[in-house]
C-alpha positions in Angstrom: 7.1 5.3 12.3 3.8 5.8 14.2 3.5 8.7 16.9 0.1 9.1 18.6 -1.8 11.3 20.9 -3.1 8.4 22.7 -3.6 5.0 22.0 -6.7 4.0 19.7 -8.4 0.5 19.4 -8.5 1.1 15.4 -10.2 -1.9 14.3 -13.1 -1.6 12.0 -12.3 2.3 11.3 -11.9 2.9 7.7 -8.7 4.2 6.5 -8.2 7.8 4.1 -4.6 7.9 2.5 -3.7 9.9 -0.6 -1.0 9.7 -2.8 1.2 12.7 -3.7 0.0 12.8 -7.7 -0.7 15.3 -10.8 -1.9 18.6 -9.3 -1.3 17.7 -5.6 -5.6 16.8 -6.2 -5.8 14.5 -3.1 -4.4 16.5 -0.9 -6.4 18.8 -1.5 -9.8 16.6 -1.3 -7.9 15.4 2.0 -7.7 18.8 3.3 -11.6 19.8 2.3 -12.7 16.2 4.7 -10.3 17.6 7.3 -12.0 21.1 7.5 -15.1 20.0 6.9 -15.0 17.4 9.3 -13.1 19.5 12.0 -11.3 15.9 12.5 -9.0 15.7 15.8 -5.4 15.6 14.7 -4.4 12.4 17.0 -0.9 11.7 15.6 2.3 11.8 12.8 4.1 9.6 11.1 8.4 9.6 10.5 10.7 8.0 7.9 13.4 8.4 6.2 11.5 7.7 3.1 9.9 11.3 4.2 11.4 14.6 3.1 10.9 16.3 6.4 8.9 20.2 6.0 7.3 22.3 8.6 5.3 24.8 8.6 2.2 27.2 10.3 -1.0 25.8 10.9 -3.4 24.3 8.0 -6.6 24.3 9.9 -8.1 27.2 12.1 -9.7 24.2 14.2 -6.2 23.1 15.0 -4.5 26.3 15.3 -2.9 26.8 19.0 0.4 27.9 20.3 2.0 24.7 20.0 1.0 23.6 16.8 3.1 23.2 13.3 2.4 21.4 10.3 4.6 18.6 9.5 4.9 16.3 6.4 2.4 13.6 7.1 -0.1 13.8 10.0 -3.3 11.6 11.2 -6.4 13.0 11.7 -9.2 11.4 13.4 -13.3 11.2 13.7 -14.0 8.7 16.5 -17.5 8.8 16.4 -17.3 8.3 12.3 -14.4 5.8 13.3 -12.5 7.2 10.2 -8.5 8.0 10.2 -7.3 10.2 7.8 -3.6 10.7 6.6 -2.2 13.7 5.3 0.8 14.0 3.7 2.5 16.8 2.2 5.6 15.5 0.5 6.4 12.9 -2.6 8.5 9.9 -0.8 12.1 9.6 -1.2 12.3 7.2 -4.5 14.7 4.2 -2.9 12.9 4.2 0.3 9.4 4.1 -1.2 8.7 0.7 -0.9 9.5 0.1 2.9 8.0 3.2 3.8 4.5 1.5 1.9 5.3 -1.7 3.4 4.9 -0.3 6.8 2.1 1.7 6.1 0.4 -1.4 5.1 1.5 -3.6 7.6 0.1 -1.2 10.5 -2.8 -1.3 8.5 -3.0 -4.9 8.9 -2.1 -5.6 12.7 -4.4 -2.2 13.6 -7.4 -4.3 11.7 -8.7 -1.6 9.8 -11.6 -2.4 7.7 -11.3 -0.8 4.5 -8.5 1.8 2.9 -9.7 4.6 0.3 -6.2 5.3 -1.8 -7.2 9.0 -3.5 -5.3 9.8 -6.7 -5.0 11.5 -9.6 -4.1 10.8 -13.5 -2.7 13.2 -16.5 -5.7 14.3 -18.1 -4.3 13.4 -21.4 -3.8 9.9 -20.6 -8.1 9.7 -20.4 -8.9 8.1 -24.2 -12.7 7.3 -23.1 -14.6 10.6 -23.8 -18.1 9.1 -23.4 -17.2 8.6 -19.4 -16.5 10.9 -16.8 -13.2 11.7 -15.5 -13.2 9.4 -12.3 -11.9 5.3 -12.2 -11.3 3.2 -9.4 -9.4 -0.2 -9.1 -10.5 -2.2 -6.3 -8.7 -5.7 -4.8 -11.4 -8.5 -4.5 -11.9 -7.8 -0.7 -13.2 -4.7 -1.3 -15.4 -5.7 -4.2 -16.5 -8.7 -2.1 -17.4 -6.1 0.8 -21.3 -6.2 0.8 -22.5 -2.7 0.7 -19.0 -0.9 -0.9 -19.2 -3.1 -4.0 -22.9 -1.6 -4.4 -21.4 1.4 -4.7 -18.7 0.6 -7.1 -21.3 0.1 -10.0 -22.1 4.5 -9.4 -22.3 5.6 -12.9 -20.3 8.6 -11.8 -17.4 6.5 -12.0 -15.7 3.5 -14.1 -13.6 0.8 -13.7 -9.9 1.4 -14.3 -8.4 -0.9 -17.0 -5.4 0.7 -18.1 -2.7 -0.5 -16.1 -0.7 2.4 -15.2 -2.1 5.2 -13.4 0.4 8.0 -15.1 1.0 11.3 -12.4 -1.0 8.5 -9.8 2.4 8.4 -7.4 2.7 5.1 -4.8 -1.2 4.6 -4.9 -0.7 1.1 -7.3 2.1 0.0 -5.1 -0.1 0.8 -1.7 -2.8 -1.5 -3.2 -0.7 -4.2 -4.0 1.2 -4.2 -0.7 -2.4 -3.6 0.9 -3.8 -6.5 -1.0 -0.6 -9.0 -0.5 -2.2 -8.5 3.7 -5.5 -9.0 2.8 -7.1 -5.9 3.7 -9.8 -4.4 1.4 -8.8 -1.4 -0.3 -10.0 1.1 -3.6 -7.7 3.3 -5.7 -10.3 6.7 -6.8 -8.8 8.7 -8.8 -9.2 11.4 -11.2 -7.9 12.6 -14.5 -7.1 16.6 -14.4 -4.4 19.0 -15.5 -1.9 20.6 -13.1 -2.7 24.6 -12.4 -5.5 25.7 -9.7 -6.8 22.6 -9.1 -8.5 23.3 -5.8 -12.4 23.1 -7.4 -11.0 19.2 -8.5 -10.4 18.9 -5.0 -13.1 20.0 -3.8 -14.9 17.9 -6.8 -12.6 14.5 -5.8 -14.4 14.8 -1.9 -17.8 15.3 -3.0 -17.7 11.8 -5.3 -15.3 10.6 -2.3 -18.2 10.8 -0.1 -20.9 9.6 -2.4 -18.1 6.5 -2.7 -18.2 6.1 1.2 -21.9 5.9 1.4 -22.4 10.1 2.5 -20.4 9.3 5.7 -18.2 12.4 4.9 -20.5 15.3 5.1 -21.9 15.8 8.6 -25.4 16.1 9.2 -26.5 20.2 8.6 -23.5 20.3 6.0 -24.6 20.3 2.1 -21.1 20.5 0.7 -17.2 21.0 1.5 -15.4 24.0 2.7 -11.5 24.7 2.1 -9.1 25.5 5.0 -8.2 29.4 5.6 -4.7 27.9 4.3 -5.6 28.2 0.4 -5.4 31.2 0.4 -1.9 31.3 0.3 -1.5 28.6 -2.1 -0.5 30.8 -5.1 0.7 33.9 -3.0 0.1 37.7 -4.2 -1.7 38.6 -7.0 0.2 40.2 -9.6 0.8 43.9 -9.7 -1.2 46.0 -11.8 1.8 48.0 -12.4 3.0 45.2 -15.0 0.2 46.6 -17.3 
């Protein structure tokens, strides 16, 4: 399932993975730490619970003869020790759960120290209009994890107590297979509504960071860039002609 670059000691790296969810919003956030963080793409990751896609180059950084984007890659920051997954395709339905059973149990023998699940929720599903539009849900590991569970009490963000994340894709079932092998992990998501969401992604890394204690943004950097790759995201403009 796992393909690397070279082999990587892993333990006590924290662990970036997004679910596929309303307004493809993580990836998107996951794409801004990418760039911003010119991470090292070390590895991919194969199943059949992956609908395979290639394509050109997301990242300038990256960009070489030989490269191709495929449906989920790893990314790396050795020196942040910080992995970061990207995937680019919703997970064949039947195969879901072995596909998140793996994922967790690699999570587990690699002894990684904390996972960040990034999601998002229909905005129409948010009730609370006093709050802002983020929530987490955190296993007792993480909350129990010294300086994270600080953090968790941000007033930027609230404790999920809904249940269901609606539009939130695998990230519930990720936690609960992550939690079943006692690693620490945190669901942050966001409520939005499907369109352009690029500025909630670039919105979902900022608080992302602030979560992570500002490891995210490298020193000299005040906020997120995009990838040269959005600007394709919604092709031409429209022609004027139509008018």
């Amino acid at each position: 399932m796992f393909s690397f670059k070279v082999e990587i000691d892993f333990t006590g790296y924290s662990f970036i993975v997004p679910s596929v969810s309303v307004g493809n919003v993580p990836q998107l956030a996951v794409d801004a730490v990418i760039e911003t963080l010119q991470l090292e793409p070390i590895g991919l990751l194969w199943s059949p619970a992956l609908i395979p896609i290639v394509g050109a180059p997301a990242f300038e950084h990256t960009n070489n003869d030989n490269t191709v984007t495929t449906t989920a890659e790893l990314y790396i920051s050795k020196a942040g020790k910080l992995l970061v997954l990207q995937i680019r395709a919703p997970l064949v339905g039947p195969l879901r759960q072995s596909f998140l059973d793996e994922l967790s149990e690699f999570v587990r023998e690699r002894k990684f120290s904390r996972v960040f699940l990034l999601a998002s929720c229909f905005s129409h599903e948010k009730f609370d209009i006093r709050t802002g539009p983020f929530r987490y849900v955190a296993n007792e590991l993480y909350e129990q994890t010294g300086d994270a569970a600080g953090r968790l009490q941000d007033e930027r963000w609230t404790k999920h107590v809904g249940g269901v994340i609606h539009g939130g894709g695998y990230a519930t079932k990720l936690l609960e297979a992550l939690t079943v092998r006692s690693v620490p992990a945190v669901i942050f998501f966001m409520y939005v509504s499907e369109g352009d969401n690029t500025a909630e992604g670039l919105l979902l890394a900022r608080m992302l960071n602030a979560l992570t204690g500002d490891r995210l943004l490298p020193a000299g950097k005040s906020d997120f860039r995009w990838p040269n790759s959005w600007k394709h995201l919604f092709g031409t403009s429209h022609p004027r002609s139509l008018y």
